[in-house]
N, C-alpha and C positions, 0 to 999 in steps of 0.2 A: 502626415501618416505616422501611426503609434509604433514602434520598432518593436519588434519579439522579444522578451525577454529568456534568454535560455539558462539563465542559471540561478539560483535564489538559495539563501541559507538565513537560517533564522535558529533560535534556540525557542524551545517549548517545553511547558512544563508542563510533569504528569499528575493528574489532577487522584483525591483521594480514592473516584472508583475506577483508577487504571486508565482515564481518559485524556488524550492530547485534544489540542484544537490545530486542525492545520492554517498556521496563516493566510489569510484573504489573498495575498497575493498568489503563493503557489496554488490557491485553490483556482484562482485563474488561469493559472499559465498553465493549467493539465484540464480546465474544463469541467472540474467537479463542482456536484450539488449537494446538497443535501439529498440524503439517503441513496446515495452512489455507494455500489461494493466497493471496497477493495482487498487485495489479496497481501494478507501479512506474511513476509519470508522471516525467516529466522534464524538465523547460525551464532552458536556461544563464541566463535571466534571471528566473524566476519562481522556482526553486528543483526541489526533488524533495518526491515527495506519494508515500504507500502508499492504497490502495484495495480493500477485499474483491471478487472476480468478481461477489459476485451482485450489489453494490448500485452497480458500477459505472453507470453512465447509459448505456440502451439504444443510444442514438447513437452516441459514444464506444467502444463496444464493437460496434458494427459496424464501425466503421473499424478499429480494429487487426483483424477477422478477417478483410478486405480486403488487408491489408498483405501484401506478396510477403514473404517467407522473407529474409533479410539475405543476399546476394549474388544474388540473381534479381529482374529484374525484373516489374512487373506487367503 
């Protein structure tokens, strides 16, 4: 029997048009495909975080579909 892995770290580089490649293995171990969303968090002091739609937290994903459009207010 294959044992879960729960933790994986890898370094990746960013490619010239802004694009990472997530390693084959964490693509396993979260179940991603090809042309899976994911949701980019972003803080200047906490770093940047990836997150699949569906497992994002109910909450949080209210608020971004809240969010006006990037040049309109709400």
């Amino acid at each position: 029997m294959k044992k879960e892995r729960k933790h994986f770290m890898a370094s990746v580089k960013l490619g010239p048009k802004g694009q990472i490649v997530i390693p084959k293995e964490a693509r396993e171990m979260f179940g991603l495909s090809s042309g899976d969303l994911l949701v980019l968090l972003a803080d200047s002091k906490r770093g940047i975080a990836l997150q699949t739609l569906d497992k994002l937290d109910p909450v949080l994903r209210s608020v971004f579909d809240g969010l006006a459009p990037e040049g309109e207010e709400a």
